[in-house]
KEZASE-802336 format. One record per residue (C-alpha): residue in one letter; x, y, z. Coordinates in steps of 0.5 Angstrom, whole numbers, plus 500, padded with zeros to 3 digits. Layout:
! KEZASE-802336
AXYZ/...
This chain:
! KEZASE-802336
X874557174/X872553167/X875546165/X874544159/X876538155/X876539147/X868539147/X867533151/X865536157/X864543160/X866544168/X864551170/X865554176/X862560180/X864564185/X860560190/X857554187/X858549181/X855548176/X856543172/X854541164/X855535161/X856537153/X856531146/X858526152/X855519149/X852514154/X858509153/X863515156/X859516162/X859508163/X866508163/X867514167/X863511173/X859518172/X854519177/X851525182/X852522189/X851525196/X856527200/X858529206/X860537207/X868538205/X872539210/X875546212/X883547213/X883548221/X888549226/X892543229/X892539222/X899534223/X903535217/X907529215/X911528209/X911525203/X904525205/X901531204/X905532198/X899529195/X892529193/X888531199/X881529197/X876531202/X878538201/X875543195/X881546193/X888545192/X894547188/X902545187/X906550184/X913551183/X917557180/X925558178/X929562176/X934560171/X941560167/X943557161/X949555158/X950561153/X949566158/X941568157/X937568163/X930565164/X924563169/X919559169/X911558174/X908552173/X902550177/X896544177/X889546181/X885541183/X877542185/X871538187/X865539183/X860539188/X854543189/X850546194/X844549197/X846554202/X853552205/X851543205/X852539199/X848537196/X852533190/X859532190/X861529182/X865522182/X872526178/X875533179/X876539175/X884541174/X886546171/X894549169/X899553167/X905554164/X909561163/X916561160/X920568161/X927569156/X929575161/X935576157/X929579151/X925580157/X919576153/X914571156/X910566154/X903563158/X900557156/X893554160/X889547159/X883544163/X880537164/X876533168/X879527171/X874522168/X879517164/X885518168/X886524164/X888528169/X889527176/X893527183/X895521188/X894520195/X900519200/X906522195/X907527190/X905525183/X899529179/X898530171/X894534167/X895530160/X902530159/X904536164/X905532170/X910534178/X913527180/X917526186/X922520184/X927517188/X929523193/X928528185/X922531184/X921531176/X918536173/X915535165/X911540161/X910542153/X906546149/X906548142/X914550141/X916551148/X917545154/X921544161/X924538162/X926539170/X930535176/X929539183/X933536188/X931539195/X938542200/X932544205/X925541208/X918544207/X917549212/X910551215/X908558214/X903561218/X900558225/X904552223/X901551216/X895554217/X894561213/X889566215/X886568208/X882574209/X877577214/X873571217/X877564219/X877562212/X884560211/X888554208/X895549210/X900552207/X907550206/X913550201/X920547200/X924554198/X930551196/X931546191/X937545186/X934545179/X937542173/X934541166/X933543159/X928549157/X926549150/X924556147/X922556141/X924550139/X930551140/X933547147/X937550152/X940547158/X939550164/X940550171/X938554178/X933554184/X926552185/X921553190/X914549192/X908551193/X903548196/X896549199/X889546200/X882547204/X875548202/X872556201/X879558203/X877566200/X872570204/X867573200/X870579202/X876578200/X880582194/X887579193/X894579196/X901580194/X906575194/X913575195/X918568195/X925571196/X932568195/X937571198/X945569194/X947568202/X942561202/X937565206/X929564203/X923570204/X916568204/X911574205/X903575203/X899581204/X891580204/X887585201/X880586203/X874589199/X872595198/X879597197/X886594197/X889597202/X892591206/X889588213/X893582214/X900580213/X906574215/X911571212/X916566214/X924566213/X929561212/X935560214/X941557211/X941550216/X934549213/X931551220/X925558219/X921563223/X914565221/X913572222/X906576223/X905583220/X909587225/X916584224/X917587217/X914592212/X913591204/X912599200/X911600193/X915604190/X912605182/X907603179/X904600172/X899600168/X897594164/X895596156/X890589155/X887590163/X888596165/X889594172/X894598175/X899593179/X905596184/X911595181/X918595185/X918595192/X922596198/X922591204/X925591211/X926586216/X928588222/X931582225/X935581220/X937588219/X935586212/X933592207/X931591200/X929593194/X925588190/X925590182/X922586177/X925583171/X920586167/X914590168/X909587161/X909580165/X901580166/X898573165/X890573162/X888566165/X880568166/X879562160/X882556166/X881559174/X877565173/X882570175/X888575170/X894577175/X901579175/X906575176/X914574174/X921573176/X924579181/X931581182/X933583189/X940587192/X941591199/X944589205/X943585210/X947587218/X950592214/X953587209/X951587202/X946582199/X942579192/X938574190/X932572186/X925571186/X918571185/X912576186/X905574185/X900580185/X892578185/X886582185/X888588181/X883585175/X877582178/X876580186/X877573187/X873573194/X869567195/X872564188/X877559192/
């Protein structure tokens, strides 16, 4: 991951070490910053057992290295044009280490961030990314509620509402998500396997959030409603060194049922060694499911004209629980968003559309499909 502050300072993250540069940053700036190496004790691990408690954990959690809040929706406007969105926030320490002790850890963290809007209608998109250092407040996160920034790109929850703020260049989203369902745990609960050795994070989402707001495109300012969903993780080392990538998949079925399911890939290969997912029902409660409880195959596959990375593109998925058969469609195939400037890692992700029929009756929805790993391995980057 780089973080970068227009020439001011330089954060450079490599796969398992931080290195730290300091570039044309006068005294004066490192006083008022309070900038010192100090020793630290090791960042804590996600571990089994860890006790979820709201609005708490939709904060900054600061003995852990990594973490990210992430949200995607897909949207309708009022002249008929359909849209998606992905916004995320990452936070990392900046630490150093000989072996696996920490040696420093410094007094701010890196963030990093990403905007991508899609006109599905014209079946465009366009991705925006920034990065900085939390030094002079100009980016960061609270502990105990959910507020984090990135200059002017902020996640906020404000009586019962969480708002979310971005703009870059002509393009900007100005968004209200009110959430009809709790977050839900996903894995052992909220404790996500990552790979193959106990690397893991807590993970949780809110997958169902009703979304209003306005959506400017181009300059042009739409008005726009749909659906949401939450992401959150955090941990420290939550990806093992041998670890390729996965293919996430956030559902949501038109009769109010959600779907998350991750596969793990593992180097050398990408065949998947690890999967789970969890559903949620419309009364808000959810069953986590592990590898054996549903099946995910590609159907097609797509060929990246500026990466060269082959992505699977369309897939059928069955649940057979839920008598629950789909085929997941991508509303666009050219959707592949170039971020190694700002984490390090290229990837495809984009709204989804889905159909088929669940006991025999017939179903729709949307969603959102991540694909990671398919360019560069993200073992030991996270």
């Amino acid at each position: 991951m780089k973080i970068l502050d227009h020439g001011t300072a330089e954060l450079v993250f490599r796969r398992n070490r931080s290195v730290l540069i300091i570039l044309l940053l006068p005294v004066a700036s490192l006083l008022v910053a309070g900038f010192s190496l100090s020793l630290s004790s090791p960042m804590r691990p996600a571990t089994n057992g860890w006790t979820f408690s709201f609005p708490r954990d939709h904060g900054k959690h600061g003995d852990f290295e990594v973490e990210w809040w992430y949200v995607s929706g897909n949207l309708s406007s009022s002249d008929g044009k359909e849209w998606g969105y992905q916004f995320v926030i990452f936070r990392r320490a900046l630490v150093h280490r000989l072996g696996s002790q920490t040696i420093f850890r410094m007094p701010f963290d890196g963030y990093a961030g990403h905007l991508v809007l899609t006109d599905i209608t014209e079946r465009k998109h366009k991705f925006f990314q920034r990065q900085i250092g939390s030094f002079l407040n100009l980016a960061g996160a609270d502990t105990g509620q959910l507020r984090v920034w990135l200059r002017s790109w902020r996640l906020e929850e404000k009586d019962g509402r969480i708002l979310l703020q971005a703009d870059q260049d002509d393009c900007s989203l100005s968004l209200e998500l009110f959430p009809r369902k709790d977050p839900v745990l996903h894995g052992d609960k909220g404790f996500e396997a990552k790979g193959g050795d106990p690397r893991a994070s807590h993970y949780y989402s809110i997958t169902s959030l009703r979304t209003i707001g306005q959506l400017k495109w181009q300059g042009t300012v739409h008005s726009v409603e749909g659906k949401s969903w939450l992401d959150r993780e955090f941990g420290t080392g939550i990806t093992s060194p041998d670890l390729r990538g996965w293919d996430w998949f956030s559902l949501a079925l038109g009769n109010d049922f959600e779907i998350m399911v991750i596969h793990i890939r593992l180097l050398p290969g990408d065949a998947t060694v690890s999967a789970s997912g969890t559903i949620v029902f419309p009364d808000g409660t959810y069953r986590n499911l592990k590898q054996a409880d549903f099946q995910v195959s590609p159907v097609d596959f797509w060929t990246s004209p500026q990466t060269k990375a082959c992505y699977p593109m369309g897939w059928e998925m069955t649940i057979p629980s839920l008598g629950l058969k789909l085929a997941v469609t991508p509303a666009m195939r050219d959707h592949e968003i170039l971020a190694s400037a700002s984490t390090g890692v290229d990837y495809w992700e984009g709204p989804v559309r889905v159909s088929g029929s669940m006991n025999d009756q017939a179903v729709s929805g949307k969603g959102y499909v991540e694909l990671v790993g398919y360019v560069q391995s993200v073992g030991g980057m996270f």
